[in-house]
C-alpha positions as CSV (number, residue, x, y, z in Angstrom):
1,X,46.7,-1.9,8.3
2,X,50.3,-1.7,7.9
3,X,51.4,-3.4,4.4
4,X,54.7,-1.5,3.9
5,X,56.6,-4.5,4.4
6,X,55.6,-5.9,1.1
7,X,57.0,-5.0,-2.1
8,X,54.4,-4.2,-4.7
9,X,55.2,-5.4,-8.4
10,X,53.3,-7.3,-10.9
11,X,50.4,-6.5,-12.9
12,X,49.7,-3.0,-13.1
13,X,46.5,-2.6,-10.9
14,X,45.4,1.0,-9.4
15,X,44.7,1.1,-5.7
16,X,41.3,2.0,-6.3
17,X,41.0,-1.6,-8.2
18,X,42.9,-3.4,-5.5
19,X,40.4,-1.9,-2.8
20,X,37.3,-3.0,-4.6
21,X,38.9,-6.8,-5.2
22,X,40.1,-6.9,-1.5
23,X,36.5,-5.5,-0.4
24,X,39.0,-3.0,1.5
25,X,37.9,0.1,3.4
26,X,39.5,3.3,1.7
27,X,42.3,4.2,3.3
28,X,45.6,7.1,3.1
29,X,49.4,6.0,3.7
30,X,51.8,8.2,5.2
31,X,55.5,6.7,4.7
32,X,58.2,8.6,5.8
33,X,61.8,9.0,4.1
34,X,63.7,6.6,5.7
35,X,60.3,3.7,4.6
36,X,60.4,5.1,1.1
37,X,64.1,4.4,0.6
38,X,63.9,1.1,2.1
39,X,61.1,0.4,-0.3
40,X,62.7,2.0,-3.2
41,X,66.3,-0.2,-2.3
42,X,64.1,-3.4,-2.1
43,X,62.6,-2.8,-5.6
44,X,66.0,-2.4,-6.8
45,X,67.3,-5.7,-5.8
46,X,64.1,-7.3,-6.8
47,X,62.8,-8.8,-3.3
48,X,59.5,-8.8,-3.9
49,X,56.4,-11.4,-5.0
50,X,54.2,-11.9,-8.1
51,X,51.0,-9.9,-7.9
52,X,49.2,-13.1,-6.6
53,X,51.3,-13.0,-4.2
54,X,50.6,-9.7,-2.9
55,X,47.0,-9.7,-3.1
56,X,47.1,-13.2,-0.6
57,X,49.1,-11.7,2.1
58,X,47.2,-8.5,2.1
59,X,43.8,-10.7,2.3
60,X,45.5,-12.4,5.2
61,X,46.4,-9.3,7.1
62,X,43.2,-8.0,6.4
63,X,41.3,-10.9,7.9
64,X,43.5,-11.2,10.8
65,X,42.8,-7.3,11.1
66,X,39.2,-8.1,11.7
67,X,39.2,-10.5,14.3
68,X,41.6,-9.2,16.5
69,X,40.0,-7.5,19.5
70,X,36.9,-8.3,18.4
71,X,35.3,-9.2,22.4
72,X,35.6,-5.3,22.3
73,X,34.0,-2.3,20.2
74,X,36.2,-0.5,18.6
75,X,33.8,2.0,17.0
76,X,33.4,3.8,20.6
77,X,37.1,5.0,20.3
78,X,36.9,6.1,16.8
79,X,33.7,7.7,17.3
80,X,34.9,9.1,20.5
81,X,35.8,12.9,19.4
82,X,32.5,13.0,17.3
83,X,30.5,12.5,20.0
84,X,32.2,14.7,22.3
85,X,31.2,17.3,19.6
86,X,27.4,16.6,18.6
87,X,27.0,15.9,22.7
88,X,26.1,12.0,22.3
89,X,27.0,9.8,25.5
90,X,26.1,6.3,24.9
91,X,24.1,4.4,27.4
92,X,25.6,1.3,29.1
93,X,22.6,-0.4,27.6
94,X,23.1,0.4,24.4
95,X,26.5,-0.6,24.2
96,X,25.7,-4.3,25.9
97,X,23.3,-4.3,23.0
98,X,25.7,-4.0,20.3
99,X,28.1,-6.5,22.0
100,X,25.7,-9.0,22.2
101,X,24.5,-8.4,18.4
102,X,27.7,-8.9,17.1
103,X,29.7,-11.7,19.5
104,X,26.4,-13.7,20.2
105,X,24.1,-13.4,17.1
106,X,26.3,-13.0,14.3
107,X,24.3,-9.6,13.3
108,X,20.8,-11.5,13.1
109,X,18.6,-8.8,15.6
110,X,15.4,-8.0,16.2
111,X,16.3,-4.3,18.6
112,X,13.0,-4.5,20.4
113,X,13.5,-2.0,23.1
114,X,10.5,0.3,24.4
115,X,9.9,3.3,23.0
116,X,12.0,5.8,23.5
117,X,15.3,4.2,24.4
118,X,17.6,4.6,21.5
119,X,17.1,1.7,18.9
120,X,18.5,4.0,16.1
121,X,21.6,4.7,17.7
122,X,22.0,0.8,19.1
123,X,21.6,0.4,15.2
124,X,24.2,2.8,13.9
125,X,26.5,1.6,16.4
126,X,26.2,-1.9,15.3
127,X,26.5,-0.8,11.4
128,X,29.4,1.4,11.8
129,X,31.3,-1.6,13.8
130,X,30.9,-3.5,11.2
131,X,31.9,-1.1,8.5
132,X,35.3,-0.6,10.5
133,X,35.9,-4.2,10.3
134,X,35.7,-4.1,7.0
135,X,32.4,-6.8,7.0
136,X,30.2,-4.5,5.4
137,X,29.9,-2.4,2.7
138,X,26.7,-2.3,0.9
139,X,23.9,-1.2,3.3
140,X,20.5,-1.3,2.6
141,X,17.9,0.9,5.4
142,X,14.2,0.3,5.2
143,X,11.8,2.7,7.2
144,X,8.3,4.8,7.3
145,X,9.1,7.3,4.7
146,X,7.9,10.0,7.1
147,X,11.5,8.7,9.0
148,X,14.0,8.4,6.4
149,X,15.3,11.8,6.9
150,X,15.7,11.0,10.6
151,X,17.8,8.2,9.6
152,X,20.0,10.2,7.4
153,X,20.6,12.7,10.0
154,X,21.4,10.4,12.7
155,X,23.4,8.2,11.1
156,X,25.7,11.2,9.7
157,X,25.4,13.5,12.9
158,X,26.5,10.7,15.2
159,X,28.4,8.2,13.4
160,X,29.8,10.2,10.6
161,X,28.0,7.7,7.9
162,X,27.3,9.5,4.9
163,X,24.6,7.7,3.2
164,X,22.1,7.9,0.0
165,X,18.5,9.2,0.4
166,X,16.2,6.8,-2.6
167,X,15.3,9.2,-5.4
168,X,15.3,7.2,-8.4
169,X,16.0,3.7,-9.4
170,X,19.5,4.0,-10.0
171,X,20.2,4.4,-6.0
172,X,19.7,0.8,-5.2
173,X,22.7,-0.3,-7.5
174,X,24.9,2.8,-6.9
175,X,24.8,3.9,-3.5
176,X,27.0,1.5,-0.9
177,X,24.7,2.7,2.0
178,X,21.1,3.8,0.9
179,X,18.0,4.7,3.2
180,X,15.0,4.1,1.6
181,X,11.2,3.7,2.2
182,X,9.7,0.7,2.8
183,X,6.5,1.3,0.3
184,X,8.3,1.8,-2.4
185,X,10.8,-0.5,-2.2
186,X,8.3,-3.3,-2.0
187,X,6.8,-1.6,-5.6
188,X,8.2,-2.8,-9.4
189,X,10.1,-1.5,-11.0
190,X,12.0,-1.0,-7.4
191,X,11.2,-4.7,-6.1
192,X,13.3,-6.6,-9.3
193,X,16.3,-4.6,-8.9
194,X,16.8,-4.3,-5.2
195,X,16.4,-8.5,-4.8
196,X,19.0,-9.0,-7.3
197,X,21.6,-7.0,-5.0
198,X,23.4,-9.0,-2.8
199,X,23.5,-6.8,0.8
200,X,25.7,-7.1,3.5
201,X,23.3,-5.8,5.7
202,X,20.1,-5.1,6.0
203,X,18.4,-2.8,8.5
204,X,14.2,-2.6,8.8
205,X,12.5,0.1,10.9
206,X,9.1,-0.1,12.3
207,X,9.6,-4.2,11.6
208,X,6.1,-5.2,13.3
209,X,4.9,-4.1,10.0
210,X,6.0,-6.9,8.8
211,X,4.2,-9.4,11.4
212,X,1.2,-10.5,8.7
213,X,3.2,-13.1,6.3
214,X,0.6,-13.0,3.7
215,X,1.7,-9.1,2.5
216,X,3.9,-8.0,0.3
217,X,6.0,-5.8,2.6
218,X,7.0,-9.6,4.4
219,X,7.4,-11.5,1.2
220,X,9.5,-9.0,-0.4
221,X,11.9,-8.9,2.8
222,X,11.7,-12.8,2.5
223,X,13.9,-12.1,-0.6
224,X,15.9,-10.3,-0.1
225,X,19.8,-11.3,0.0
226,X,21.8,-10.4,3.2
227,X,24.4,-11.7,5.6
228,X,23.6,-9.4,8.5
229,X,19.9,-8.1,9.1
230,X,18.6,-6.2,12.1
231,X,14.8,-5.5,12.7
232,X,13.7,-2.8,14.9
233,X,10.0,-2.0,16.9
234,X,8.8,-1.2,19.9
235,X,5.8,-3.6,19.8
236,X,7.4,-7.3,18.5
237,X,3.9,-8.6,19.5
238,X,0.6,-6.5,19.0
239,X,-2.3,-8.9,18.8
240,X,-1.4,-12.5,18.2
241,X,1.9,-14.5,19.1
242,X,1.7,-16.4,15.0
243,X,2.7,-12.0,14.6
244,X,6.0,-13.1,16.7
245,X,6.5,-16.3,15.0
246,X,6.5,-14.6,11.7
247,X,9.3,-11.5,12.6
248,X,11.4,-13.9,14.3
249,X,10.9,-16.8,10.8
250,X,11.7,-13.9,8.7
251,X,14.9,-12.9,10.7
252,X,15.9,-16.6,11.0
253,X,14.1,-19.1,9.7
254,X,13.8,-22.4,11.8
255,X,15.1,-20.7,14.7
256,X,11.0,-21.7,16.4
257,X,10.5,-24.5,13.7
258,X,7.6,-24.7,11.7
259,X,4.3,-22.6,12.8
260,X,2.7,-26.4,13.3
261,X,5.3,-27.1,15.8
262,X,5.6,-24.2,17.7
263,X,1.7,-23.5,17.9
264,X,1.9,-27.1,19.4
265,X,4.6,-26.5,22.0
266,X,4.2,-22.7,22.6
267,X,0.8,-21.6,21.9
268,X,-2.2,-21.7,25.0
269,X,-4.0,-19.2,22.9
270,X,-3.9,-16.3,20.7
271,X,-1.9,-14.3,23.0
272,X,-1.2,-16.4,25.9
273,X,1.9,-18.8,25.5
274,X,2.5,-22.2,27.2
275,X,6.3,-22.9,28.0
276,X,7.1,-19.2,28.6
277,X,10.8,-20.0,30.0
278,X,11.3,-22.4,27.4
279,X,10.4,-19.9,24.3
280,X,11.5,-17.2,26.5
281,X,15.1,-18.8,25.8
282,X,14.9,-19.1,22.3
283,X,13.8,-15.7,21.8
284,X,16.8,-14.1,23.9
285,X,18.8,-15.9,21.1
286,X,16.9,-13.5,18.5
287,X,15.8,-10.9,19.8
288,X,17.1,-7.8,22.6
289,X,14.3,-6.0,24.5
290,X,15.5,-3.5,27.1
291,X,13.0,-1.2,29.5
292,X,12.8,2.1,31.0
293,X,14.1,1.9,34.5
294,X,17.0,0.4,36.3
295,X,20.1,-0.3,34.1
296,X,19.1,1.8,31.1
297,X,17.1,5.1,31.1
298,X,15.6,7.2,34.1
299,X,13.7,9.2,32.2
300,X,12.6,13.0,32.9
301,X,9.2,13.5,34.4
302,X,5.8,14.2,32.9
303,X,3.9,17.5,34.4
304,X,0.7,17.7,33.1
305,X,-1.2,21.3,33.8
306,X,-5.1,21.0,32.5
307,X,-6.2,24.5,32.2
308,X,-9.8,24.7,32.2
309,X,-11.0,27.2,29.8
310,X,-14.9,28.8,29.9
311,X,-16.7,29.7,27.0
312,X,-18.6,33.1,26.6
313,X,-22.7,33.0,26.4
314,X,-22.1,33.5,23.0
315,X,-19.9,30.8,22.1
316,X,-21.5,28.4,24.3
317,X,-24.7,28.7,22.7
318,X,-22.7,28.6,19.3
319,X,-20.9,25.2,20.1
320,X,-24.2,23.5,21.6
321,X,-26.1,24.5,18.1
322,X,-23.2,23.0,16.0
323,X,-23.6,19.8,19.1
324,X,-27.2,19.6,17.5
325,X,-26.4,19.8,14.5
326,X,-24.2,17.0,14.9
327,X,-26.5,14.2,16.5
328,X,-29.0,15.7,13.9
329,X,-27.2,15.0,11.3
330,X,-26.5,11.6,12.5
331,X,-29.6,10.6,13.2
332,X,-29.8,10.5,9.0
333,X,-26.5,8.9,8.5
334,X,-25.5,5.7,8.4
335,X,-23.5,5.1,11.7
336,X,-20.1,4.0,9.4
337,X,-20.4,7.2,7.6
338,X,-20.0,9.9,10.7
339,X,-16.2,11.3,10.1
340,X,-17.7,14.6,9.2
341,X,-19.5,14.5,12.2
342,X,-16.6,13.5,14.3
343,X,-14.2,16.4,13.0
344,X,-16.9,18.5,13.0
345,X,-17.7,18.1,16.9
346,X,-13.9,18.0,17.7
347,X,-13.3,21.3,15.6
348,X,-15.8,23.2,17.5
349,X,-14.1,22.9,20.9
350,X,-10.7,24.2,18.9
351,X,-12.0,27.0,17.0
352,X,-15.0,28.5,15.4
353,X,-13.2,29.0,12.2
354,X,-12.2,25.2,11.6
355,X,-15.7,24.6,11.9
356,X,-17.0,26.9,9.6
357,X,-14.9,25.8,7.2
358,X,-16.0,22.1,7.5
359,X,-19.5,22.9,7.5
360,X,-19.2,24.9,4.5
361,X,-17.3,22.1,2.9
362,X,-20.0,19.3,4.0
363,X,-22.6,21.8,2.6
364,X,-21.0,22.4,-0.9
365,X,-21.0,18.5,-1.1
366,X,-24.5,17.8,0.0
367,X,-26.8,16.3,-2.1
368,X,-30.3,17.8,-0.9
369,X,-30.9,21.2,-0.6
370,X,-29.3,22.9,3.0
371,X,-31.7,23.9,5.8
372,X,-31.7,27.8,6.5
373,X,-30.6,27.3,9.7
374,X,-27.5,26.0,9.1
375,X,-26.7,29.0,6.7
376,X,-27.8,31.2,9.3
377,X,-25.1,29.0,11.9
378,X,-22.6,29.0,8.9
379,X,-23.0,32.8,8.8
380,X,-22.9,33.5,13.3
381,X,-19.5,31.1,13.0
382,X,-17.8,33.4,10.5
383,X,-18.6,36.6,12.7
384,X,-17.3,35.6,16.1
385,X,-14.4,37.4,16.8
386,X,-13.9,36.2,20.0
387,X,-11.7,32.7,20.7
388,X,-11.7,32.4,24.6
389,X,-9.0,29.5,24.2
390,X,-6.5,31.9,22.3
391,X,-7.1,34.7,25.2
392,X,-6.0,31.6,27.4
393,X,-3.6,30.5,25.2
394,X,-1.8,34.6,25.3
395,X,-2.2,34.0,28.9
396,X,-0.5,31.2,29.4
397,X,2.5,32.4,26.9
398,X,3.7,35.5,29.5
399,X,4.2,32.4,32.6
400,X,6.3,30.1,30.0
401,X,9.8,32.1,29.2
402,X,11.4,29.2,27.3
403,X,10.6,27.0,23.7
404,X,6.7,26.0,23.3
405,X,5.3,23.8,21.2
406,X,1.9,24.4,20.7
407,X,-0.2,21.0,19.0
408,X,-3.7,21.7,17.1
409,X,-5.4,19.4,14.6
410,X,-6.5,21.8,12.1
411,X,-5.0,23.9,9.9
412,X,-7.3,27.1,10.3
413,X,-6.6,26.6,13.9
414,X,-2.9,26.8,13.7
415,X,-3.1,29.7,11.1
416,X,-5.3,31.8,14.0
417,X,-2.8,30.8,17.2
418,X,-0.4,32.3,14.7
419,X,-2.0,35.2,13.9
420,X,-2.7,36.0,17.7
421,X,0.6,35.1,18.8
422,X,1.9,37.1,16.3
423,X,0.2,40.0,16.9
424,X,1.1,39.7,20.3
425,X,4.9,39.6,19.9
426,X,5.9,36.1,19.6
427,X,7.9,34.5,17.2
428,X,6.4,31.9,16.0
429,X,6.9,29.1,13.0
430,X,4.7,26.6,10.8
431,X,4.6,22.6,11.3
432,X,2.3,21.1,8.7
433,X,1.9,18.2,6.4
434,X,2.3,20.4,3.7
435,X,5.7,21.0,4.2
436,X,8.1,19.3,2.4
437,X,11.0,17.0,3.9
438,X,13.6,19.4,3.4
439,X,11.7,22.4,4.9
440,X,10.1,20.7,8.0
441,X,13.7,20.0,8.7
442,X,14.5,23.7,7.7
443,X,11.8,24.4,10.2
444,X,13.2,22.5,13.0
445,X,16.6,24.0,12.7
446,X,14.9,27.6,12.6
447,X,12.9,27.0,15.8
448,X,15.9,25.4,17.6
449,X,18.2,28.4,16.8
450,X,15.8,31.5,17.3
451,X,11.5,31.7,17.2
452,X,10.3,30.9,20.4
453,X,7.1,29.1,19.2
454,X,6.4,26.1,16.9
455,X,2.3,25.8,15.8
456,X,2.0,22.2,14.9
457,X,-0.5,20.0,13.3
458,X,-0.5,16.1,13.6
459,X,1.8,15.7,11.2
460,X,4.6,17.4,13.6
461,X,3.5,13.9,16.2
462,X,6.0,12.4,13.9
463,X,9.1,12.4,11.5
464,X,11.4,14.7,13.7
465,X,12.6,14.8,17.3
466,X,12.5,18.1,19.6
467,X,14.5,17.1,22.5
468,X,15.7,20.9,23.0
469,X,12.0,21.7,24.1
470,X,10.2,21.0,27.0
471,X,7.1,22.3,27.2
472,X,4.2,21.3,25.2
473,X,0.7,22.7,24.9
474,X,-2.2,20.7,23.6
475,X,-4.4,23.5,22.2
476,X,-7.2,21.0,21.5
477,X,-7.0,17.3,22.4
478,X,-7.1,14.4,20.0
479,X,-9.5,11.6,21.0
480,X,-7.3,9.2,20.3
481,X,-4.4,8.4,22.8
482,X,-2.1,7.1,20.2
483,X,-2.0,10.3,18.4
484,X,-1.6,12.4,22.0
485,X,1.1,10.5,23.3
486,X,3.0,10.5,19.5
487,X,2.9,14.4,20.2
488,X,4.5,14.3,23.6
489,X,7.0,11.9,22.8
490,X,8.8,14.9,20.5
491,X,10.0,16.2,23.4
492,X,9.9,13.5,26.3
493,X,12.9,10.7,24.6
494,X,16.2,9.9,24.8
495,X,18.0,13.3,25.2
496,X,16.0,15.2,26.8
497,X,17.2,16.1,30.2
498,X,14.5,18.3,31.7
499,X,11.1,17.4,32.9
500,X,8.8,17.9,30.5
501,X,5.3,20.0,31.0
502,X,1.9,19.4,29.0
503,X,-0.4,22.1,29.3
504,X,-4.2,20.9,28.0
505,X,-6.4,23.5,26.9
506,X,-9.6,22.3,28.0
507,X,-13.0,23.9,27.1
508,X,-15.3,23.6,30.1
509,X,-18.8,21.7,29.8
510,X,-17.9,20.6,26.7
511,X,-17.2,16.8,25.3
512,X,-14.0,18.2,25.9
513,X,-13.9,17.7,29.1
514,X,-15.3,14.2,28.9
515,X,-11.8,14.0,27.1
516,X,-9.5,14.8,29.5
517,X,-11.3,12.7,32.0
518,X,-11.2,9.4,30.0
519,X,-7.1,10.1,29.1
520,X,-6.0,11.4,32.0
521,X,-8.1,10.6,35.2
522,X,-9.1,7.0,33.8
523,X,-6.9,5.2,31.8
524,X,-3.4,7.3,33.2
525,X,-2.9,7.7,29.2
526,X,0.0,10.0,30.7
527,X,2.2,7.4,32.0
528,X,1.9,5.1,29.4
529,X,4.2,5.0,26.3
530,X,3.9,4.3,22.8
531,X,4.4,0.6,22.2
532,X,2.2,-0.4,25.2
533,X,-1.0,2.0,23.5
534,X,-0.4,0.2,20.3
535,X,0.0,-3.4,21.7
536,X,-3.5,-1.8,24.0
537,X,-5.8,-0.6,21.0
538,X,-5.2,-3.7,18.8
539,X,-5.9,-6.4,22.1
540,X,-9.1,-4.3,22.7
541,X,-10.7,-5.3,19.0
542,X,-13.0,-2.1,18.4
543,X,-15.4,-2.5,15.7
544,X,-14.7,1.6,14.7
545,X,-11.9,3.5,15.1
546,X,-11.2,4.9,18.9
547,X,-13.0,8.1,17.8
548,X,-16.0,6.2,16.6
549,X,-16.2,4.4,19.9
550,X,-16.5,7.7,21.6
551,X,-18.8,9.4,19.5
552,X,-21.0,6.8,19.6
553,X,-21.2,7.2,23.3
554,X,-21.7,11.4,22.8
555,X,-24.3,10.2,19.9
556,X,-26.6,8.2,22.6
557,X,-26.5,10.8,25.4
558,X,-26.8,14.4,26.3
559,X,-26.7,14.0,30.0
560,X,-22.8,14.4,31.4
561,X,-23.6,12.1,34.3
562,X,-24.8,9.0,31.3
563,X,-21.9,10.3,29.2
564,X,-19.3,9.9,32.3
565,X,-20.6,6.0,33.1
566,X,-20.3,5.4,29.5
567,X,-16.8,6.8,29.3
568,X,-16.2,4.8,32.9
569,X,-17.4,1.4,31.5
570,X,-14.9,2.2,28.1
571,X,-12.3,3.1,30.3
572,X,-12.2,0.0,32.5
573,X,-12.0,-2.1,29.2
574,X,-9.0,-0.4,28.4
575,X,-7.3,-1.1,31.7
576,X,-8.6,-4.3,31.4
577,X,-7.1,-4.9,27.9
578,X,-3.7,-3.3,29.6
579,X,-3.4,-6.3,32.5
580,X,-4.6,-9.4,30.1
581,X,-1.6,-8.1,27.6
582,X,1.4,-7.6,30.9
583,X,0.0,-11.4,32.4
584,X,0.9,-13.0,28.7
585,X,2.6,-12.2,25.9
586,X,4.8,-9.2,27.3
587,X,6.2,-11.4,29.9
588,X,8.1,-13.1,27.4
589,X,10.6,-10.2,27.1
């Protein structure tokens, strides 16, 4: 903005003072000579204005400064050379997403593409237009707090934001841009402050979490003040359109009229709505959900290689004694008290030493005296030296020349593929929950830039993005799909520009195998993605947890031919759950 032309007199007020009561962006004036004489020779002869004056004509120019080309983004040509530099090529999608956020709904969004597709940077690029325009200044980012580093790093690698990380309850009030999480915003003393600040925008992450208006996640949202307010997830509906009703009220209220009303005109059932086209259109006034395939992302292809491991005579007869163990054990238990049961039967098909370790820790807690058997199992467990998936594993590592990332659910696991690895001449790194935010970033960078190998627990299935790997290996196999594809989807997003291969470690004759065959040969688990599992799990209503369900069918049989039907009849209400959801409520977007 060019303000040379007018003569600055009056009261005797600092820039920095005149930027904070214009609500101006920051900004450096180069004036050359020949301006700063003219300048100089006007103040002389007194043409210039009262103060007042001054301050009404730079408002004016500042306003029309912000309208002009506004059918057009100008935040692609400033951040043009920056993303030349960190490699970031915006999708055509992405960009119609911002235009329509900002010329169609006035910054009132719900960003409701599938997983996978870019709702961050659609989101940044929306928030950094804004800032350039001068139309916002105090920011306000709610997420997971497992993602608020993410944020930080994406909003200053690719759109040169420098923002504030919550520490302490001075942030909300000092910090014009401030990424916080979501839990403890929503806690006192955090709650008082934070509503009292009047924000210019507001951005929520992982917004389906605010679907139930009876918590206090919604209601604090609810008051919160803010002119511009975007709302991003994958999954707008899960189980229930009132879940819609409630994102879309809290984003702009009236927009479906009262719940009365719309369960009236929009509402067959639960999840099935009446007048699709009609509430189809009023939605496409709130809300932007773009999918994989043509006109936004063709993304790389998913290899999976299932390696079928076999287990010595001695291990064999080592995991079918810890198997009996198992349904002995629950034969005693009540049947919503078997999650030392479950880990205990998962742990044996990942490594001997996870199990001992859980069945020395369910014996230190027991309350009646422990069977001699089981000490004598406790002590055969701790002297097998032999892991016939690590030999596999070692195997495996001399045919992949390139990044791994290797997945296990258990800490004594991961410490062993170390060691072996290790020992073998790999470098490897550490990816568990026990790191802290800065160091599982540390980590990241350290793996990117030089070990060849990253051994991950589940807490690696989330938080940070790997896009510069693509090979993953599943060294033992989470029962719950969820969980599997939050692994896999490190690697197989936005960015990643190479097909991506999945090699499953699979312990033959074991439940295992059973596994593999539900996930992969049943239910395609492989093809799916993220938002569709969720919306999937939640339509099917289990009584227990996925790995209940499952170990309820290993519970009532030992033959794999019972077991398989079992598995069969669970993996056709799945599919089943999957075609009542894409015939209702998904249409709608």
């Amino acid at each position: 903005m060019d303000l040379s032309y007018l003569p600055i007199t009056g009261s005797p007020v600092s820039q920095r003072e005149a930027h904070q009561e214009l609500q101006l962006p920051q900004f450096t004036v180069e004036i050359s000579q020949s301006s700063f004489t003219q300048i100089v020779s006007q103040i002389r002869k007194k043409q210039f204005d009262t103060w007042d004056w001054f301050l009404l004509a730079a408002q004016a120019d500042h306003l029309s400064a912000s309208q002009q080309h506004f059918s057009e983004l100008i935040a692609l040509d400033y951040l043009a050379d920056r993303w030349r530099q960190v490699g970031v090529i915006p999708y055509p999608h992405q960009i119609k997403t911002a235009e329509r956020v900002m010329y169609e709904m006035h910054g009132q969004a719900i960003l409701a593409d599938e997983v996978g597709l870019g709702k961050t940077i659609e989101a940044g690029l929306i928030l950094k237009e804004y800032m350039l325009r001068g139309l916002v200044r105090k920011t306000l980012i709610l997420t997971p707090a497992s993602l608020v580093w993410q944020w930080y790093q994406e909003l200053y690698e690719k759109f040169n934001i420098i923002s504030g990380i919550q520490r302490s309850k001075w942030d909300w009030e000092y910090a014009d841009t401030l990424i916080a999480s979501l839990d403890t915003a929503k806690r006192e003393p955090h709650a008082a402050l934070i509503t009292e600040i009047p924000y210019d925008m507001i951005i929520i992450d992982e917004a389906h979490k605010l679907k139930n208006s009876s918590t206090a996640s919604f209601k604090f949202v609810n008051s919160l003040q803010k002119k511009y307010c975007l709302m991003l997830t994958a999954t707008p509906i899960q189980n229930d359109l009132k879940e819609l009703y409630n994102l879309i009220s809290l984003l702009k209220p009236g927009q479906l009229g009262s719940y009365r009303s719309f369960k009236s005109r929009f509402v067959q059932d639960k999840r099935t709505p009446k007048n699709p086209q009609e509430l189809k259109g009023l939605l496409s006034k709130v809300m932007i959900r773009n999918k994989r395939g043509e006109g936004t992302v063709q993304f790389t292809k998913r290899v999976v290689h299932p390696i079928i491991v076999s287990l010595t005579p001695t291990e064999k007869e080592l995991y079918q004694r810890v198997t009996h163990f198992v349904k002995q054990s629950s034969s005693k238990k009540s049947r919503t008290n078997i999650l030392p049961l479950i880990t205990l039967q998962r742990e044996v098909c990942s490594s001997f030493l996870a199990t001992g370790l859980t069945l020395q820790k369910m014996m230190d807690n027991a309350e009646e005296p422990v069977p001699p058997n089981i000490a004598s199992l406790l002590s055969e467990l701790a002297q097998v030296k032999q892991n016939s998936k690590c030999d596999a594993l070692e195997k495996l590592m001399t045919q992949l020349d390139d990044k791994v990332i290797i997945f296990t659910e258990y800490k004594a696991s991961q410490e062993y593929i170390r060691y072996r690895l290790e020992r073998a001449g790999y470098t490897t790194l550490g990816f568990d929950g026990t790191l802290s935010r800065g160091k599982k970033e540390w980590t990241r960078y350290m793996f990117q830039r030089s070990a060849q190998v990253l051994v991950s627990t589940e807490s690696g299935g989330e938080g940070l993005n790997f896009q510069f790997c693509n090979q993953v290996i599943n060294f033992d196999l989470p029962w719950n799909p969820m969980r599997l594809e939050q692994r896999i989807g490190r690697v197989h997003r936005l960015g990643q520009t190479r097909d991506v291969h999945i090699y499953n470690l699979i312990t033959k004759d074991t439940i295992e195998e059973h596994i593999m065959y539900l996930l992969h040969q049943k239910i395609n688990m492989f093809e799916m993605i993220i938002g569709e599992l969720d919306a999937i799990l939640l339509h099917l209503k289990l009584n227990r947890s996925f790995e209940s369900e499952l170990m309820e069918i290993f519970l009532k049989h030992d033959q794999a031919e019972s077991i398989r039907k079992e598995l069969d009849l669970f993996g056709s209400r799945f599919l089943q759950g999957q075609k009542e959801i894409k015939a209702s409520t998904w249409d709608l977007f």
